[in-house]
VEXDREN-2710 file (C-alpha; in Angstrom, 1 decimal):
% VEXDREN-2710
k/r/px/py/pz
1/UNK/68.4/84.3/40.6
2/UNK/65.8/82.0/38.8
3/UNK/64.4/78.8/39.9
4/UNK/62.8/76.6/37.5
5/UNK/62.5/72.6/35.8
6/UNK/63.5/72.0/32.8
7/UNK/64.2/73.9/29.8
8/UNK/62.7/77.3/28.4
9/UNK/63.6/78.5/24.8
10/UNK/63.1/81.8/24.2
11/UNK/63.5/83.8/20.6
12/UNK/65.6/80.0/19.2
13/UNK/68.0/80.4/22.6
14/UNK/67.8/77.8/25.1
15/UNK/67.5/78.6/28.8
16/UNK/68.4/76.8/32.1
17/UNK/68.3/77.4/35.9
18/UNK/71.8/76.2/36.0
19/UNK/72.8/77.6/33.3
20/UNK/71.3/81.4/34.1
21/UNK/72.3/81.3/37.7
22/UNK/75.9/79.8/37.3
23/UNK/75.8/77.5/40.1
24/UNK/74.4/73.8/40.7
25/UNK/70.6/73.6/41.3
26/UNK/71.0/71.8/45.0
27/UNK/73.1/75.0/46.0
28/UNK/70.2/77.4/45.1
29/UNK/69.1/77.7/48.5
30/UNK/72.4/78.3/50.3
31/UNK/73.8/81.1/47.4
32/UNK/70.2/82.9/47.9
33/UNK/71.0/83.6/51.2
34/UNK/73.8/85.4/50.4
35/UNK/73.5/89.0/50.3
36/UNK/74.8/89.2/47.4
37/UNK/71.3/87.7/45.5
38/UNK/68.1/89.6/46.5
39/UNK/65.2/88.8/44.6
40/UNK/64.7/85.0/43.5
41/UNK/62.3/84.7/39.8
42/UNK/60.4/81.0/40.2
43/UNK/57.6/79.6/38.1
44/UNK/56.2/76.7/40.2
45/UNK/59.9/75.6/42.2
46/UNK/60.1/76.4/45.6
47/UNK/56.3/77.2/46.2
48/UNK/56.4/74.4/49.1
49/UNK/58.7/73.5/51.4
50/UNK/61.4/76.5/51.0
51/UNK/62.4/77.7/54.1
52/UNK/63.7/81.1/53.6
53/UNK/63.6/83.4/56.8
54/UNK/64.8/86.3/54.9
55/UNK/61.9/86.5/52.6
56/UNK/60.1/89.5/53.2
57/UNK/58.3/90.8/49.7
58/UNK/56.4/88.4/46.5
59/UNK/55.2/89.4/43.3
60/UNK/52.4/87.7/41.9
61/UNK/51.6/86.9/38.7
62/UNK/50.1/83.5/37.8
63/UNK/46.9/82.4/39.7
64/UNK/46.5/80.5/42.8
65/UNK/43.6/78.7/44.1
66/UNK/43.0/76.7/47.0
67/UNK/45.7/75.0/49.3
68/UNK/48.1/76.1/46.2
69/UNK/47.8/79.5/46.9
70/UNK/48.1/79.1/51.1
71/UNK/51.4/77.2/50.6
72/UNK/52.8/80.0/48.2
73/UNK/52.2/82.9/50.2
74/UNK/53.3/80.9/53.3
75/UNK/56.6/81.1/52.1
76/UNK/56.7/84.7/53.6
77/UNK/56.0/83.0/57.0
78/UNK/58.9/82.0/58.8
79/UNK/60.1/84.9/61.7
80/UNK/63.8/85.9/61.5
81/UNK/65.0/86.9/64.5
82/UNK/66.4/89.4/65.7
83/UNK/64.8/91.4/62.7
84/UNK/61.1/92.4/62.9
85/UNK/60.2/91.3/59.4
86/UNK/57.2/92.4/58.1
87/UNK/55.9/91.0/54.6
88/UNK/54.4/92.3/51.7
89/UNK/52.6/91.0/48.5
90/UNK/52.1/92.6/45.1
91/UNK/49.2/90.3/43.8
92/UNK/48.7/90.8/40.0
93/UNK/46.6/87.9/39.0
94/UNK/44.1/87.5/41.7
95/UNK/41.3/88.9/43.5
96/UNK/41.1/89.0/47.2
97/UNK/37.8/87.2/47.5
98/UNK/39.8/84.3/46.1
99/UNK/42.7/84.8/48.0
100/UNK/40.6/84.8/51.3
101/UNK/38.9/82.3/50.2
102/UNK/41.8/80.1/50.1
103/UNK/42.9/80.7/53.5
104/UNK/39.7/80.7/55.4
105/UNK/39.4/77.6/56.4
106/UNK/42.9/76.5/57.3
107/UNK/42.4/80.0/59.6
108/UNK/39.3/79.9/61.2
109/UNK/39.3/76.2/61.9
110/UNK/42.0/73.6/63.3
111/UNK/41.2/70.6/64.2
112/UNK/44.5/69.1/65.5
113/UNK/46.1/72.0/67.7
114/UNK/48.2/69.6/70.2
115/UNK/50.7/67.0/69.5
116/UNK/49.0/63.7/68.9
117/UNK/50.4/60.6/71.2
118/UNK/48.6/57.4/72.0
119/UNK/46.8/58.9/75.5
120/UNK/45.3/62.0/72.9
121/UNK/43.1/59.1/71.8
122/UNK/42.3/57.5/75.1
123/UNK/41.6/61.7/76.4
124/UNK/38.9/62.2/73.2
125/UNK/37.3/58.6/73.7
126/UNK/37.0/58.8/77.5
127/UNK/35.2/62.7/76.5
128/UNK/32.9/60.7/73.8
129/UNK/32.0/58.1/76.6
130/UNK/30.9/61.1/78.7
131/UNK/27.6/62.1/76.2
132/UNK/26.5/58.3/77.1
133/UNK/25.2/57.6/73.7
134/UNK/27.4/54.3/73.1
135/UNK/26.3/51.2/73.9
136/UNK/29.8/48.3/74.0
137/UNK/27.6/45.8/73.0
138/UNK/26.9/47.6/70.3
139/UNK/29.9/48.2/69.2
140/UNK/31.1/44.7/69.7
141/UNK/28.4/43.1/67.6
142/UNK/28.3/46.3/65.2
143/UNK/32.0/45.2/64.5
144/UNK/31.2/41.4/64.4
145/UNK/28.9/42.0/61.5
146/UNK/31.2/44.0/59.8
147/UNK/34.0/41.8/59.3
148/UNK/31.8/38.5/58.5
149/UNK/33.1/37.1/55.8
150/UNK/29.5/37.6/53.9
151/UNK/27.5/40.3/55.0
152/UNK/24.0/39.8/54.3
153/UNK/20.7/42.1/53.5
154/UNK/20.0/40.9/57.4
155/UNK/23.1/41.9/58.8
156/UNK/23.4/45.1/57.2
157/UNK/19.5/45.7/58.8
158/UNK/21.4/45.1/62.0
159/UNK/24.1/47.4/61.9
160/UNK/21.8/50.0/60.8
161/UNK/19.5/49.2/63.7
162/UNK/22.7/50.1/65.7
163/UNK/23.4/53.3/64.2
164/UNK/20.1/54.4/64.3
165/UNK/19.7/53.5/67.9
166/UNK/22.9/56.0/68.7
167/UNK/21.7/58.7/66.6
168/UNK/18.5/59.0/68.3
169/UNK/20.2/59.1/71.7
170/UNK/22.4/62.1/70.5
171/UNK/19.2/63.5/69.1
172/UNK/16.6/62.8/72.3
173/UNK/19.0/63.8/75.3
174/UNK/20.7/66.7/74.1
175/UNK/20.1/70.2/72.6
176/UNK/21.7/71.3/69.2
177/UNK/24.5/73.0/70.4
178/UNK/25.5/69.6/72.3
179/UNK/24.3/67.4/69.5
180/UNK/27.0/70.0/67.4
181/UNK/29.6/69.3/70.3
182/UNK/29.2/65.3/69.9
183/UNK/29.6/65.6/66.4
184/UNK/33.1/67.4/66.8
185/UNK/34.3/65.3/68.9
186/UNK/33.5/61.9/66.8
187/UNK/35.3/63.7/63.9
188/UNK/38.5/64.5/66.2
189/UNK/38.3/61.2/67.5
190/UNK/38.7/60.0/63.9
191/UNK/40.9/62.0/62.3
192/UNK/43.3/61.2/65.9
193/UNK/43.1/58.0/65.1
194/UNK/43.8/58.0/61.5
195/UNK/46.6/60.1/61.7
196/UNK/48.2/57.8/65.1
197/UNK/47.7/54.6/63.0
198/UNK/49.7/55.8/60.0
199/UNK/52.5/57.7/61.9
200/UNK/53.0/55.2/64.9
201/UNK/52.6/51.2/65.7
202/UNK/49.8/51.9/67.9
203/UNK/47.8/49.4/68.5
204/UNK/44.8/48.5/70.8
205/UNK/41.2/46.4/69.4
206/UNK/38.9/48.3/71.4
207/UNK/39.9/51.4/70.2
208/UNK/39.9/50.4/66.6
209/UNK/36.2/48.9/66.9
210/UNK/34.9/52.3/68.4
211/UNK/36.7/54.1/65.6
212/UNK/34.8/51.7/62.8
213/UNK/31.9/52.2/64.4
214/UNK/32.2/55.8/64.9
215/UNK/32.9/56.3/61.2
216/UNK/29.8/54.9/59.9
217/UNK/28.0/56.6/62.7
218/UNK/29.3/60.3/61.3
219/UNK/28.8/59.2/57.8
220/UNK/24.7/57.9/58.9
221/UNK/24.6/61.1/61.0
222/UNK/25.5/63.5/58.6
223/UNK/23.3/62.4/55.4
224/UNK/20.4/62.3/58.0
225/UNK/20.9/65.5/59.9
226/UNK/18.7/68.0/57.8
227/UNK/21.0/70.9/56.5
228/UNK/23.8/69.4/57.2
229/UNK/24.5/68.4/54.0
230/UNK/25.6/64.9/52.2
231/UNK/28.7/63.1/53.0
232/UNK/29.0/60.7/49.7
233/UNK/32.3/59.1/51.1
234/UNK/32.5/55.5/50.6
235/UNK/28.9/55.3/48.8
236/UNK/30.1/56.6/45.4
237/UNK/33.2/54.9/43.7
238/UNK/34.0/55.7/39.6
239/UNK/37.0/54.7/37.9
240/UNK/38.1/56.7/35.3
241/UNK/35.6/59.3/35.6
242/UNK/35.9/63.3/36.3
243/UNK/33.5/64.8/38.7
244/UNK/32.2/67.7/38.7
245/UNK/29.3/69.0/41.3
246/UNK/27.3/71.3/39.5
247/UNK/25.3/72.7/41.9
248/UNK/23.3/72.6/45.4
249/UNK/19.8/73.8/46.1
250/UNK/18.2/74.3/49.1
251/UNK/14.5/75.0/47.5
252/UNK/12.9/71.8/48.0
253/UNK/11.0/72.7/44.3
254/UNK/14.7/71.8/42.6
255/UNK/15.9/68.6/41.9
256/UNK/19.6/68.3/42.3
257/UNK/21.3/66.6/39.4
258/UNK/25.1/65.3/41.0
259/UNK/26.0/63.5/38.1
260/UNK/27.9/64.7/35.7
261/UNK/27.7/63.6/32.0
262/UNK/31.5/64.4/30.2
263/UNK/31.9/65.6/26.9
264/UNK/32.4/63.6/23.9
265/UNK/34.3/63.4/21.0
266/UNK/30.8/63.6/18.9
267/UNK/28.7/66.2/20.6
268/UNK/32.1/68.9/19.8
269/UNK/32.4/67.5/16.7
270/UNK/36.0/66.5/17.3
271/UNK/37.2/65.1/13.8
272/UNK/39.1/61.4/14.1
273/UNK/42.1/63.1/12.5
274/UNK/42.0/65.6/15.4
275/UNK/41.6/62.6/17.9
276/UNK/43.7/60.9/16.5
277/UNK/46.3/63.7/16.9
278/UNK/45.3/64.2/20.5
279/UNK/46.3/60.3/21.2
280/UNK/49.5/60.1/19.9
281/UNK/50.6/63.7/21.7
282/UNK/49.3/62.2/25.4
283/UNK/51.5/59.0/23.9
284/UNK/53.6/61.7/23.9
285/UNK/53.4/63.4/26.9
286/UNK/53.5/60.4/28.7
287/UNK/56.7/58.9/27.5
288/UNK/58.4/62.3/28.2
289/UNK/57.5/62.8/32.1
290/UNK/56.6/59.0/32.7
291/UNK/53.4/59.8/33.4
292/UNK/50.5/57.1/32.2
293/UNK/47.7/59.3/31.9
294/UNK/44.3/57.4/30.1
295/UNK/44.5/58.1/26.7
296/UNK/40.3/58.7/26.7
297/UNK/40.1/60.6/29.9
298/UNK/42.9/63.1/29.0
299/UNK/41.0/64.0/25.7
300/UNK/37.9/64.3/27.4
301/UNK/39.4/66.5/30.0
302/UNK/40.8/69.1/26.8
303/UNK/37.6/69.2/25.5
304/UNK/36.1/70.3/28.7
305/UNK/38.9/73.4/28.1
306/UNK/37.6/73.8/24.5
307/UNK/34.0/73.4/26.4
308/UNK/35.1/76.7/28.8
309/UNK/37.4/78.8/26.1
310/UNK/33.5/78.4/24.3
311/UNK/32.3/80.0/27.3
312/UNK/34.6/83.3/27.4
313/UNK/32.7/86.4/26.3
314/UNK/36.1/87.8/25.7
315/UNK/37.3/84.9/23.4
316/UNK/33.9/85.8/21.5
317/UNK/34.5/89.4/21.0
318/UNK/37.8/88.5/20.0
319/UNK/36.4/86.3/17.6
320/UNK/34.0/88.7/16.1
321/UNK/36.4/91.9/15.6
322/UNK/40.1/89.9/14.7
323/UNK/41.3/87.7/12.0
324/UNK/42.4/84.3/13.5
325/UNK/45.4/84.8/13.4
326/UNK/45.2/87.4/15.5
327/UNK/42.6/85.9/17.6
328/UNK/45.4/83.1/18.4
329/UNK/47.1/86.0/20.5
330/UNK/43.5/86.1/22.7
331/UNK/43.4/82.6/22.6
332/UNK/46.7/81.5/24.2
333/UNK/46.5/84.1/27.0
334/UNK/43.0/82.5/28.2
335/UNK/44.3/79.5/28.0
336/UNK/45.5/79.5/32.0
337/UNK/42.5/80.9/33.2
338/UNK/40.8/78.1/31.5
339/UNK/42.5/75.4/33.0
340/UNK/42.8/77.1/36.6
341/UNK/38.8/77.4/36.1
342/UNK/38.6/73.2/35.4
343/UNK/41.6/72.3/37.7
344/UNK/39.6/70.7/40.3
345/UNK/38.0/68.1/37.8
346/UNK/41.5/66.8/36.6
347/UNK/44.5/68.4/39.0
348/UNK/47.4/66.3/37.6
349/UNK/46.6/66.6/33.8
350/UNK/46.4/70.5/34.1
351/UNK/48.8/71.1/36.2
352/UNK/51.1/69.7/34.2
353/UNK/50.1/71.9/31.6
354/UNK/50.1/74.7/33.3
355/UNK/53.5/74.5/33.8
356/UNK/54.8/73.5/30.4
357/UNK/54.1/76.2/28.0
358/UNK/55.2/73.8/25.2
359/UNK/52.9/71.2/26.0
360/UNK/49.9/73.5/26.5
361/UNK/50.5/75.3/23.2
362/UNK/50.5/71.7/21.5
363/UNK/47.6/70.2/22.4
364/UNK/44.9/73.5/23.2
365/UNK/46.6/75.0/20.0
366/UNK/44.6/72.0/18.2
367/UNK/41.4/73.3/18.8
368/UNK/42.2/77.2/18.6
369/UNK/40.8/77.4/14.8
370/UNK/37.6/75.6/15.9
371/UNK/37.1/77.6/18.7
372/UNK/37.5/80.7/16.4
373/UNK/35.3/79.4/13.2
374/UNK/32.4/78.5/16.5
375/UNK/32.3/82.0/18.3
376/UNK/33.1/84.2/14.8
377/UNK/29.5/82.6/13.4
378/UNK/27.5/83.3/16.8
379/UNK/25.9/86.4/16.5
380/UNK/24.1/88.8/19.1
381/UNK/27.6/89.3/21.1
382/UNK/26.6/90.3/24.7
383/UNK/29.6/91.8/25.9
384/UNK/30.2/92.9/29.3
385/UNK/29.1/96.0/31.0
386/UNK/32.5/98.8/31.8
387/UNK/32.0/101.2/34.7
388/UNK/31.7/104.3/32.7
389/UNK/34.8/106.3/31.4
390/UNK/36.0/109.3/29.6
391/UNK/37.6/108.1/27.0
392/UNK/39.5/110.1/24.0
393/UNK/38.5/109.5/20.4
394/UNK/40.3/109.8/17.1
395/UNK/37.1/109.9/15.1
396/UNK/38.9/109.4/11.5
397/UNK/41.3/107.3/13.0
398/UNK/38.2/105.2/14.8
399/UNK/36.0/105.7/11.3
400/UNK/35.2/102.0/10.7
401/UNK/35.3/101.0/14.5
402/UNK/32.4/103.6/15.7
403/UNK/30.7/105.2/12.8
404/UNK/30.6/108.6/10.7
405/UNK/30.3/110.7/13.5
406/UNK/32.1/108.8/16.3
407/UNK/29.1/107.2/17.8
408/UNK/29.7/103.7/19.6
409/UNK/28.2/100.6/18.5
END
């Protein structure tokens, strides 16, 4: 069976799910279970949320990163008694650095392992009382500054007073590994909280001043606590804007650099015909998936493709040795890898290119010649270093590729 959106047209013949599988698309599930059907061909459908208990064995070949590829291979998760399953996966596309990458921290680390209810909260705030580094009248006043209707240079000195006045309680009376234990326990105590508020109609003032203060205590404790990183929520706020952290230095001799300038138009000498041409296919895009993506911020996120297909050694050798024509071929099948590579600095845009072939071919193919005419004119190719191999020449075949007498470049 296959499972997929849309439509696929392959060779001038159009394809659908419905029409491939011979059955509606809601009964999918139900006819897979059969045992009639035993292997099930998807692109992006059924990566989440498909509970089959039967599914014992996945082949791989697209890349996954992150909480994407967790949720895939979790598919192969679910028990089914009285068979002991056991699961196998044939990974073409990734490495397994990656792939344990992915699932390390949802692993080695869980922050909500029992059921939250109303008396979790009271349990983690009666256990945060217990360090004694809270002060009520702090918190009362902390909060009664907070929600003024004008909050001054003075009152923000205030509130800071109080947060520092916490932080050097947690700091003077215990050791690390109970200053690391207080921590924890304010970021449970949060994260509870968040979770109770959203899912239930809890509802109690005290609780929901500790948790204000509490917040900007973790945030003041963390940007303070030396090696502990920076915590730049609710300090930075851009509209419209990609972010991408570049780096992090621990040598106090560099200077980190967090903000990112994009691309433009101008410095990749992106012609106003071709920009032009970009607008009207995002017009595009966005009136066939009633999406509203921002005409400037999706162009500037292609370029930053263009900016990493520049990047690919492979791309350049390709560029060097092929006609571009030719080169096209290399071109489209680094396309993925480009856009898995930038995925974290626009997820929605690429995505949805990622899985429409159609729509990736017309707007990356725009910039395929440039990319060609750009790496073909660089010279001094470095190209990357092979384990060694015995490999079996053709010397007249191989005349013009490695010389008169079969030497390599």
């Amino acid at each position: 069976m296959v499972a997929f959106s849309g439509k696929v047209t392959i060779d001038g013949k159009e394809y659908t799910e419905v029409g491939m599988n011979g059955i509606a698309e809601k009964n999918l599930p139900k006819e897979f279970d059969k045992d009639e059907y035993q292997v099930l061909l998807v692109a992006d459908k059924y990566q989440t949320g498909f509970d089959q208990k039967k599914l014992c064995a996945m082949y791989v070949l697209k890349k996954l990163r992150g909480v994407n590829a967790v949720q895939t291979l979790s598919r192969l998760n679910r028990i089914c008694p009285p068979f002991d399953k056991k699961t196998f996966v044939l990974d073409f596309a990734n490495d397994y650095a990656d792939i344990e990458k992915a699932f390390s921290k949802y692993y080695t680390v869980t922050l909500l392992s029992n059921s939250i209810n109303p008396r979790s909260i009271y349990d983690i705030s009666a256990k945060i009382d217990g360090y004694f580094f809270l002060d009520p009248g702090d918190i009362e006043d902390f909060n009664t500054l907070l929600y003024k209707e004008k909050v001054t240079a003075a009152d923000k000195k205030k509130m800071t007073f109080f947060l520092q006045k916490a932080k050097n309680v947690i700091e003077k009376n215990n050791d690390e590994q109970t200053q690391k234990e207080i921590h924890m326990a304010i970021r449970h105590f949060i994260r509870c909280y968040e979770f109770l508020v959203q899912a239930t109609c809890f509802e109690d003032v005290d609780i929901h001043k500790k948790y204000k203060f509490l917040s900007y205590l973790q945030t003041y404790l963390k940007v303070r606590h030396s090696g502990g990183g920076f915590d730049l929520t609710g300090k930075i706020k851009a509209d419209n804007f990609v972010q991408k952290k570049s780096g992090e230095f621990a040598n106090v001799k560099h200077k980190a650099d967090p903000i990112v300038h994009l691309p433009t138009a101008e410095s990749l000498n992106l012609t106003p015909a071709k920009i032009e041409r970009l607008s009207q296919i995002i017009a595009e895009i966005n009136s066939r998936t009633g999406k509203n993506y921002d005409n400037d911020v999706a162009v500037k996120a292609m370029l930053q493709i263009k900016d990493i297909m520049m990047k690919s050694e492979k791309l350049r050798a390709s560029a060097q040795n092929n006609t571009e024509r030719d080169f096209e071929f290399a071109y489209f099948d680094n396309i993925d890898d480009a856009l898995v590579e930038g995925l974290e600095q626009n997820q929605d845009f690429f995505s949805l290119l990622l899985d429409n072939d159609e729509i990736k071919r017309q707007v990356l193919g725009i910039f395929a010649s440039d990319v060609y005419t750009e790496l073909k004119s660089k010279k001094n190719v470095i190209y990357p270093k092979f384990k060694q191999k015995t490999v079996e020449l053709n010397v007249a075949e191989d005349v013009d590729t490695y010389g008169s007498k079969g030497e390599e470049k």
